[in-house]
Phi, psi and omega in degrees: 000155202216135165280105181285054197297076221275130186221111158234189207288002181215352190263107184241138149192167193227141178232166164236104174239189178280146146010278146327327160283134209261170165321328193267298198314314194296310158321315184293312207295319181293331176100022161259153181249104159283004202251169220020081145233153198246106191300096200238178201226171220313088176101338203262141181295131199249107166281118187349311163294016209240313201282019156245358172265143185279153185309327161307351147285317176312304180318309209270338182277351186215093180281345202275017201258010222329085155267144196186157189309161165034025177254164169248135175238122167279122170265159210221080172264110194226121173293146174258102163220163206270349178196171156269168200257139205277000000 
């Protein structure tokens, strides 16, 4: 099990979820829409196609993110837009 302190542009809450479980699932269950979004895992940036691998892969394709069984992690979802809107 892993502590999630999970962050968008509207969203703050903290989850505890399994291992095994990936970055999208985590987005769903709240009811965040993560896609074209840029995604990190504490700072380190998760390539797109990645945010479907659970985190126990992650751990292992991105070592410098330290994820690991029974640590808290911050996730991260940050819209990229090119202005504000007029």
């Amino acid at each position: 099990m892993i502590q999630v302190h999970v962050h968008t542009n509207v969203i703050r809450q903290t989850v505890v979820v399994d291992i095994n479980t990936t970055p999208n699932q985590v987005f769903k269950d709240l009811d965040a829409d993560a896609t074209g979004t840029m995604v990190n895992v504490n700072g380190t940036i998760i390539q797109s196609g990645d945010v479907d691998l659970p985190f126990s892969d992650l751990a292992t394709k991105y070592p410098r993110a330290g994820i690991g069984d029974g640590q808290e992690i911050d996730l991260t979802s940050i819209v990229k837009a090119d202005g504000a809107a007029e």
